[in-house]
DODOZA-23915 format. One record per residue: residue in one letter; x negated, y negated, z of N, C-alpha, C, O, CB in turn. Coordinates in steps of 0.2 Angstrom, whole numbers, plus 5000, padded with zeros to 4 digits. Each point is the difference from the previous one (the first is absolute). Glycine has a CB too. Layout:
// residues N
aXYZXYZXYZXYZXYZ/...
END
This chain:
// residues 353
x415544245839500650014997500350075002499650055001500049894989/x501050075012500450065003500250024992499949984995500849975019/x499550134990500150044994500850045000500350025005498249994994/x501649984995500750045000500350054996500450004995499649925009/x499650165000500350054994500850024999500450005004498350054997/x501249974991500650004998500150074999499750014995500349875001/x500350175005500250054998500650004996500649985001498850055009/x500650024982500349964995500049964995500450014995499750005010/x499549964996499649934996500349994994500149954998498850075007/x501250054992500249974992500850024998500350014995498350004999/x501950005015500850004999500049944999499549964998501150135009/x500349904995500349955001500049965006499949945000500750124993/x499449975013499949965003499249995003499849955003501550064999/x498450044997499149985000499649974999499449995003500750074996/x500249914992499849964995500349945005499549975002500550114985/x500549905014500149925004499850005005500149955003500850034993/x498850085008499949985007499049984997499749965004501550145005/x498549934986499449984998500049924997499549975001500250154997/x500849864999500149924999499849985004499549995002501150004993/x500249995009500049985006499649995006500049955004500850094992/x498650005005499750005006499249984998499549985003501350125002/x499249904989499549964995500249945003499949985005499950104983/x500449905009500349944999500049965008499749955000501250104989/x499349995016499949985008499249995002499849985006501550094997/x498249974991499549995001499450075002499450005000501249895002/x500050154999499850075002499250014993499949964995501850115011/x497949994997499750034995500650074999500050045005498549914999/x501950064991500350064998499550054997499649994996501449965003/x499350125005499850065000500650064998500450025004498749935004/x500850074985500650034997499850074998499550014997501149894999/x500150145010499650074997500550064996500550025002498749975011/x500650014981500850034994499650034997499449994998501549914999/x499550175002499550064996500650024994500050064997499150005017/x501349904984500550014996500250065001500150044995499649884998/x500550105013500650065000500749994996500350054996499249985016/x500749924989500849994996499850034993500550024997500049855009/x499150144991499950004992500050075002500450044996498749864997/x500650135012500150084998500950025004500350064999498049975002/x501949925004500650015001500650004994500350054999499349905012/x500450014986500449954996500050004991500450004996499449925015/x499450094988499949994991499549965002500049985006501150034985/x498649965002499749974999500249925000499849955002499750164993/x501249925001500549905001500249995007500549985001500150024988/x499050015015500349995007499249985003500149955004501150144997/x498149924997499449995003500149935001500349964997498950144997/x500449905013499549945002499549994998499749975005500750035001/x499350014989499549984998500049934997499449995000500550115001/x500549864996500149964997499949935006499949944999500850154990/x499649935018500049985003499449965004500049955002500950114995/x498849995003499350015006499549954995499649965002500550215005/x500049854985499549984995500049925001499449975000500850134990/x500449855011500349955001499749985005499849945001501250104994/x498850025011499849965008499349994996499849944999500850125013/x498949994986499450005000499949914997499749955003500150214995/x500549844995499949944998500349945002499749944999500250124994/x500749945011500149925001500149985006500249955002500250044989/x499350075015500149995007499449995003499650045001501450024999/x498849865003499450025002499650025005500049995006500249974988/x499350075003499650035007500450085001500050035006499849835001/x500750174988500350045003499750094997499950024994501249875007/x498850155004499650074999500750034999500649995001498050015008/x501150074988500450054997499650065003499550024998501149914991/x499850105015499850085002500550054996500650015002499249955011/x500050094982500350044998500050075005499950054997499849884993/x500450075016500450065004500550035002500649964999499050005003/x500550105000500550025004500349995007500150055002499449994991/x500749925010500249995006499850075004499649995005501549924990/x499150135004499850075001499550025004499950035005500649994986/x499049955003499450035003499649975006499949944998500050114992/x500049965015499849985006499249974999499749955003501350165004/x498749944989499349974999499849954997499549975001500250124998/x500849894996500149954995500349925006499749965001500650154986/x500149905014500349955006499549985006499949955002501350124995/x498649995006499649985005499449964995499949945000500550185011/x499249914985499649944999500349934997499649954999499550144999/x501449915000500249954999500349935007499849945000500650154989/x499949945015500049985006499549975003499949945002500750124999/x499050004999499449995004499449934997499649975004500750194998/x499749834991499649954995500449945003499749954999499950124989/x501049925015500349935001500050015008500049955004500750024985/x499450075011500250015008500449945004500649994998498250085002/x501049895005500649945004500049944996500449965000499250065013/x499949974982500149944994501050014997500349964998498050074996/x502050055007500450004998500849975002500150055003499050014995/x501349915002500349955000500850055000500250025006498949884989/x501150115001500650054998500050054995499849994994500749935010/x499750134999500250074994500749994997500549995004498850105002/x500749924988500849984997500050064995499850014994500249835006/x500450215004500050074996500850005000500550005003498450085001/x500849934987500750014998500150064993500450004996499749865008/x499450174997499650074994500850035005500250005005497850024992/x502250034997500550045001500050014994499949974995500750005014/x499750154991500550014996500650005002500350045004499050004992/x501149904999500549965001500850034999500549985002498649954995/x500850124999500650044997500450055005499750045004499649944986/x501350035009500650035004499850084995499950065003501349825001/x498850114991500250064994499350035000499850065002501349884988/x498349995009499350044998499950065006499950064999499649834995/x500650085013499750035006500350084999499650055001500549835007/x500550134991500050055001499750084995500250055000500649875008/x498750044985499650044996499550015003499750054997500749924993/x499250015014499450015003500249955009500049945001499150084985/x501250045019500149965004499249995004499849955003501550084997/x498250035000499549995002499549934999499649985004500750144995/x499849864996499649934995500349945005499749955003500450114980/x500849955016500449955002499849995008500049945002500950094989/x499050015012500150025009499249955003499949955004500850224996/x498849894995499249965000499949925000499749965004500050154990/x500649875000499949944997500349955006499749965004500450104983/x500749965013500449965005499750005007500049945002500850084991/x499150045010499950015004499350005005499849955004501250104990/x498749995005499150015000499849945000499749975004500250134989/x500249874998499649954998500249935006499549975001500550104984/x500549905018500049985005499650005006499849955004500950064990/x499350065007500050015007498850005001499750005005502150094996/x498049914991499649994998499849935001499449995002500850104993/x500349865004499649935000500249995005499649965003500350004987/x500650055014500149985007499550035004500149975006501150024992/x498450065002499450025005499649974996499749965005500450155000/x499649874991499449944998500049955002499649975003500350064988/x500849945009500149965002500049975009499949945002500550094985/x499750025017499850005005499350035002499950035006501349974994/x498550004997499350025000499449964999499450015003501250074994/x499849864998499449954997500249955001499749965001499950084991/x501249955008500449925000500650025006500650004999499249964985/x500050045021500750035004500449925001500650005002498850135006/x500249804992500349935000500550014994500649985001498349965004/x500950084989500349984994500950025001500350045004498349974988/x501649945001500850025001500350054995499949994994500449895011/x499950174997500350064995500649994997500550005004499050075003/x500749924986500449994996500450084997499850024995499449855003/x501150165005500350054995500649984998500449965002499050125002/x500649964989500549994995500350055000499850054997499749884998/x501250065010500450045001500550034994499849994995499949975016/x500950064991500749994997500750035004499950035005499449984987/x501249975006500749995002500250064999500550035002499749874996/x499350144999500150094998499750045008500150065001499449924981/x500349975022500050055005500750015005500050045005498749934994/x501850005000500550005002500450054996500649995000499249895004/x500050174993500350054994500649964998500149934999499550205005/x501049924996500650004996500649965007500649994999499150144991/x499949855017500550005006500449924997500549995002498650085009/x500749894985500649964998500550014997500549965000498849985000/x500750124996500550024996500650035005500450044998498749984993/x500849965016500350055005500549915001500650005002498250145007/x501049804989500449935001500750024999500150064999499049854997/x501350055004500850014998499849944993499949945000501050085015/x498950034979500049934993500949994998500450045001498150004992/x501449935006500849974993499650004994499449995000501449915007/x499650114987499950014994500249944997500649995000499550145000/x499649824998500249954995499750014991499550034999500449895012/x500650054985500050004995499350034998499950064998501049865003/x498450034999499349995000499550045003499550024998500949895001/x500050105009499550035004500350015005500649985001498649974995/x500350095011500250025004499949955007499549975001500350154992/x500949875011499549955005500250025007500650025000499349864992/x499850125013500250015008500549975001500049944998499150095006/x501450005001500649985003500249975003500050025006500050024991/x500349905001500049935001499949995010499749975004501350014982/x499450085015500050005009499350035004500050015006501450024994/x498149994995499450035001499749945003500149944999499950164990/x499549925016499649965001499449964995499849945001500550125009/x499449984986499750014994500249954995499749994995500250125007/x500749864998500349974994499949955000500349965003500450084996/x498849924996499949945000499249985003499749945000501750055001/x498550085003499349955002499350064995499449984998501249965019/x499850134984499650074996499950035008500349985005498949984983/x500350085010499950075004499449995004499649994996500950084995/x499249925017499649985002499450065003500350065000500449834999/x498750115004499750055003500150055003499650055000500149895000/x501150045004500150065006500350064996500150055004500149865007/x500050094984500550054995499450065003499449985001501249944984/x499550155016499950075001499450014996500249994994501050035009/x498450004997499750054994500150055001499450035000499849924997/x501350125006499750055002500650034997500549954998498750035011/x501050094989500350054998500549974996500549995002499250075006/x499949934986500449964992499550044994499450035001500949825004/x500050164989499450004994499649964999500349944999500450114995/x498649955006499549944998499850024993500049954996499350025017/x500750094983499550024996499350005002499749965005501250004988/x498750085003499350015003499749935001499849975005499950164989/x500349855001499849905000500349975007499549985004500749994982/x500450035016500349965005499450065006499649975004502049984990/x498450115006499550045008499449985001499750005005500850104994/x499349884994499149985001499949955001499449985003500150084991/x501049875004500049925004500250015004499749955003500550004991/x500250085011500350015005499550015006500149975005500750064988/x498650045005499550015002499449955001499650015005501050084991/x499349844998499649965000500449965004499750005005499850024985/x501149955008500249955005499850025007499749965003501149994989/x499350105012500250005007499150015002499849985005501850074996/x498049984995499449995000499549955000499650005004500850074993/x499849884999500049935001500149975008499649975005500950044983/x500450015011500049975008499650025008499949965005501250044988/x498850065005499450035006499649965002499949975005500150134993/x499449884994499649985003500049935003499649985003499950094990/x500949915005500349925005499950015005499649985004501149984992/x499950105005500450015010499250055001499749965004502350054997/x497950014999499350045002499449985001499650015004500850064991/x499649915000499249965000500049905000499649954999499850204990/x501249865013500049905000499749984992499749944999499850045018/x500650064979499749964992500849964999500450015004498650104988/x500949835001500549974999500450034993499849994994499649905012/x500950154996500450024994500849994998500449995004498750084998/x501049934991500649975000500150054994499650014996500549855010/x500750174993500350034994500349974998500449985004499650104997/x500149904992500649984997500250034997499850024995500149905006/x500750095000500550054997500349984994500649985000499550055012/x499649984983500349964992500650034999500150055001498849924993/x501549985002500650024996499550024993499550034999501749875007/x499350064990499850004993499449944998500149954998501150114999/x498249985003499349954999500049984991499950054996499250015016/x501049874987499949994994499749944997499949965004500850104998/x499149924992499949954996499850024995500050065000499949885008/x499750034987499850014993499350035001499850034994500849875002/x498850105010499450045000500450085002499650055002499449835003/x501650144994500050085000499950024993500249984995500550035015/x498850074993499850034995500950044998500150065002498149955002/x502349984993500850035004500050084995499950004994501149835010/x499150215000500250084995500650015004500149975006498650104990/x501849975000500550045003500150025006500549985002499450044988/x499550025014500250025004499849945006500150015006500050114988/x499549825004499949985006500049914995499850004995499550135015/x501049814995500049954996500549964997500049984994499250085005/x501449945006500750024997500149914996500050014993500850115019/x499249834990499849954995499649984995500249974994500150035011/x499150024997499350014993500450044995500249984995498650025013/x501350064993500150044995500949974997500149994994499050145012/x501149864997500750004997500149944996500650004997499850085012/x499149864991499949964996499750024995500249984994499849965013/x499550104996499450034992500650044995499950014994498750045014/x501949984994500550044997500449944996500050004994499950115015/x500449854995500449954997499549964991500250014994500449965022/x499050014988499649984995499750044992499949974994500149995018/x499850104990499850054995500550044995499950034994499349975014/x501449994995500650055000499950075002500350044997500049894993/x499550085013499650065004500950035004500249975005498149964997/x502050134996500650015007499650015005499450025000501550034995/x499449945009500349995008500250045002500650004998499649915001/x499850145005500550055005500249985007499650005005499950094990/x501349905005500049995007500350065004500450044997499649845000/x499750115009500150095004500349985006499849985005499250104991/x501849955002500450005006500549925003499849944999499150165004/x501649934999500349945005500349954996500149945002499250075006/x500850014984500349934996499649964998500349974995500450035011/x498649984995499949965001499749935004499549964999501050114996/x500049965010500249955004499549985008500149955003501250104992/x498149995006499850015005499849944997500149984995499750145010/x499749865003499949955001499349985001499850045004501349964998/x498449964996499349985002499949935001500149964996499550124997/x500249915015499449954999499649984997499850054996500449975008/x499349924994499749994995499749965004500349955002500250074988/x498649985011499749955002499350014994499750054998500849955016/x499649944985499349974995499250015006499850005006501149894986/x498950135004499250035004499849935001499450025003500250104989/x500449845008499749935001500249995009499750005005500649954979/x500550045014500550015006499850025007500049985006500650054986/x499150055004499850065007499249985001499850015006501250134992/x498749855000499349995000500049935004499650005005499950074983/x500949865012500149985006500250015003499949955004499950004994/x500750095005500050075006499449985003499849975005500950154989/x499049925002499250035003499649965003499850015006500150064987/x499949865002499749945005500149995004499750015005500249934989/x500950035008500449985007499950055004499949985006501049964989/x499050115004499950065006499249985001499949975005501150144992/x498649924999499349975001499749945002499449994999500650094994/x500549865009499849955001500049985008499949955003500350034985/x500150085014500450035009500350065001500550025002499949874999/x499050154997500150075000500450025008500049965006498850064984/x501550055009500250035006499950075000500250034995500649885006/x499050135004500150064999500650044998500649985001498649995006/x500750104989500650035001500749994996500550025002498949985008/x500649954984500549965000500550034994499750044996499649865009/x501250094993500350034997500649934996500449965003499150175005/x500449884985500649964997500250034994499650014995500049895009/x501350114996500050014995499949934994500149945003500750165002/x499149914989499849944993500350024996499750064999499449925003/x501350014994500349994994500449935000500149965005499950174993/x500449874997500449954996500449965006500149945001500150144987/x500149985015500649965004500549994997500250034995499149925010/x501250004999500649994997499749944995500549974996500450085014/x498549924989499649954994500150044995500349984995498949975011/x500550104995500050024990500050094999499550045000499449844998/x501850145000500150085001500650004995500449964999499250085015/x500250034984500650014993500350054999499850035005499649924990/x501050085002500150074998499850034995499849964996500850025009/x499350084992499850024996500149974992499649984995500550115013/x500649904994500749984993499749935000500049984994501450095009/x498549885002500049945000499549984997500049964995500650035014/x498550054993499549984998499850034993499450004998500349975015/x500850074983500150024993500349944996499749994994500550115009/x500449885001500449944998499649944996500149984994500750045016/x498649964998499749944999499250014997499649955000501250005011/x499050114985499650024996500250004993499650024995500150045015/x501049924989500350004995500149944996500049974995500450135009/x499849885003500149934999499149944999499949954997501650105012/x498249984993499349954999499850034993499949964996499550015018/x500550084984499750064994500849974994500150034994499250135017/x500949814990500849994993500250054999500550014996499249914998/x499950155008500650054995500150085006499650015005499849944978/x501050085015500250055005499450055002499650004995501650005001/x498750025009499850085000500350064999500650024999498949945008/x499850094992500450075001499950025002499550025000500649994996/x500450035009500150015007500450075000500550004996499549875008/x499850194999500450075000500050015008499549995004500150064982/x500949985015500150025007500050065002500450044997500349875003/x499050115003500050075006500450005007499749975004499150054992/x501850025005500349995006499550015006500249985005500950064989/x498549995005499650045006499449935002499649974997500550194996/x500049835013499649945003499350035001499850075001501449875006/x498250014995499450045001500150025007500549985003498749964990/x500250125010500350015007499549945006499549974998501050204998/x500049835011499949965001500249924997499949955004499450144999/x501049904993500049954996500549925006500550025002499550094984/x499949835016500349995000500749974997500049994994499150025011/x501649985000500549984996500149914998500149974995500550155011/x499249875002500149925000499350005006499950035005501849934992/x497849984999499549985006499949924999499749984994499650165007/x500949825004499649955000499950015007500350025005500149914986/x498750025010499749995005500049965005499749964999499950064995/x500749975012500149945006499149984999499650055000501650005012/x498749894989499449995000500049945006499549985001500050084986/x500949915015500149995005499550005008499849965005501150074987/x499050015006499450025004499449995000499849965004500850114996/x499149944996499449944995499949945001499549975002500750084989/x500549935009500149914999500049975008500049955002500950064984/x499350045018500049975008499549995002499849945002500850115002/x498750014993499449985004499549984993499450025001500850085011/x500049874983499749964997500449984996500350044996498850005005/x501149895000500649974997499849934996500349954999500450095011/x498749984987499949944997499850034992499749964995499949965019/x500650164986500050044994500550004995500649995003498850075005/x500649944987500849984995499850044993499450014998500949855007/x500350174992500150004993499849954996500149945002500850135000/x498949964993499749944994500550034994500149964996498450005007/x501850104996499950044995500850025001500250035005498550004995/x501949964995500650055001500050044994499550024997501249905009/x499950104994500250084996499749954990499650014996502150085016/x498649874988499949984992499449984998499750014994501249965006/x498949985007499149984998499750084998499750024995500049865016/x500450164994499650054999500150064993499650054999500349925015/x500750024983500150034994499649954993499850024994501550045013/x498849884997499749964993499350014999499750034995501149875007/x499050095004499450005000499450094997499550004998501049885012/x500050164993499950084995499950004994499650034997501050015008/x500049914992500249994992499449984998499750044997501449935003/x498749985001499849964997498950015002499649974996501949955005/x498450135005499450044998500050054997499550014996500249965013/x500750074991500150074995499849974994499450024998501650045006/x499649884992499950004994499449984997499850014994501249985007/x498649975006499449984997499450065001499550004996500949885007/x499750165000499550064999500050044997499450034999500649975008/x500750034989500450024996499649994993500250014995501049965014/
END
């Protein structure tokens, strides 16, 4: 039996990539030391999640580690060694606002803690295929440089933009834009990532996420912008929105979605590879809109207060070209749009709730 560790294990998209790969028959290997609880609160832990693997996934082990520590990892590696199949790292501190209260934590975690499994991983399994879990946050604030139009709802690129109608694809600039500390230490993972492909011939691929979502998010304020803002609809809990009206704009990919991303790449891996992943022009909202339609499944309004002051970094309008994805695996598809994926929030909240 091949093995497939999961870095993560008890996020959002960790938790589906430990289904999922069970399910294809893998032996999963999940390594989650619940930092989000000490990022986020306690209403934000993964623990509830990982409890979930132990019991109803099978055959599935639980490593309580640090990505960090090199001693911990290298015996971990080292106990599976070429048995291993794929690494699907997707451990991150996730946050624009948290990163910069401890950028040291953020930089390590993001940073380090990568470049840690990417030498194990060339050490014990240099065959296997490298999954990181990027973001669209490494492209900082340079979309906000588009020509947007302001609609009623939301913000959208201009109509004569090349961008219009399909999103934003790979070749967009990362360089001399605001990232926030979060956007510098993904930045630093992703192109890390990419070395060991083009350097060492390993199979690595980033995907560069929009807004990662579904009902397995643990969702807090600063990170989670669906999970939470359903948990808020729901509880009566206000809501703050920061900056732009409203109006900015998110992709929305269901973690289901991007986790077959990941098969399809791992079933014809390539070195080096790079995809942006989110919603697309399939499934993306604006701030105002995905309030609208939170109101509209919940029957009754939110409460919602506004701060002119946007986060920094923040984007204005981002949807994903994924285009690119679909050339060199075209037999990959959405299962999930903007409403399935609000219903389906609803309706695990309330039951956890």
């Amino acid at each position: 039996m091949t093995v497939c560790i999961v870095t993560g294990a008890g996020g959002l998209i960790g938790a589906e990539s430990v289904r999922q790969f069970s399910r294809e028959g893998h032996q999963v290997v999940g390594v989650d030391n619940d930092l989000r609880a000490y990022f986020f609160g306690q209403d934000a832990s993964t623990a509830w999640s990982v409890h979930k693997h132990v019991e109803e996934v099978p055959g599935y082990r639980h490593v309580n580690e640090d990505i960090r520590d090199e001693k911990a990892m290298e015996a971990l590696f080292a106990e599976y060694g070429s048995d291993i199949a794929a690494v699907i790292h997707t451990a991150a501190q996730p946050s624009h606002d948290w990163a910069a209260r401890e950028p040291f934590t953020d930089f390590t975690v993001n940073a380090n803690g990568t470049l840690v499994l990417l030498e194990m991983a060339r050490r014990h399994c240099p065959q296997a295929g490298f999954v990181f879990c990027s973001t669209n946050k490494v492209y900082g604030d340079a979309p906000n440089r588009l020509p947007l139009v302001e609609l009623p709802t939301r913000y959208e690129v201009s109509p004569d933009h090349p961008y219009h109608g399909r999103g934003i694809d790979e070749d967009m600039s990362l360089d001399q834009c605001t990232h926030s500390l979060f956007g510098c230490s993904k930045v630093a993972a992703d192109v890390l990532v990419q070395e060991y492909g083009r350097y060492f011939g390993m199979n690595t691929v980033c995907f560069r996420g929009g807004c990662l979502t579904g009902s397995g998010h643990s969702g807090a304020e600063l990170h989670g912008f669906l999970a939470y803002l359903m948990r808020c609809a729901i509880t009566h809990t206000p809501y703050t929105i920061f900056g732009y009206r409203g109006k900015q704009v998110r992709d929305n990919i269901h973690a289901a979605d991007l986790v077959s991303m990941f098969r399809h790449y791992l079933a014809a891996p390539r070195p080096a590879k790079v995809y942006n992943a989110g919603g697309g022009t399939h499934s993306n909202c604006s701030m105002a809109e995905a309030i609208a339609l939170c109101e509209e499944i919940t029957g009754r309004p939110m409460q919602t207060t506004y701060q002119e002051q946007n986060r920094i970094g923040d984007h204005i309008w981002w949807v994903s070209d994924v285009s690119r994805f679909r050339a060199d695996y075209p037999d990959w598809s959405y299962t999930y749009g903007l409403r399935d994926i609000l219903q389906e929030i609803h309706d695990n909240t309330l039951a956890r709730l």
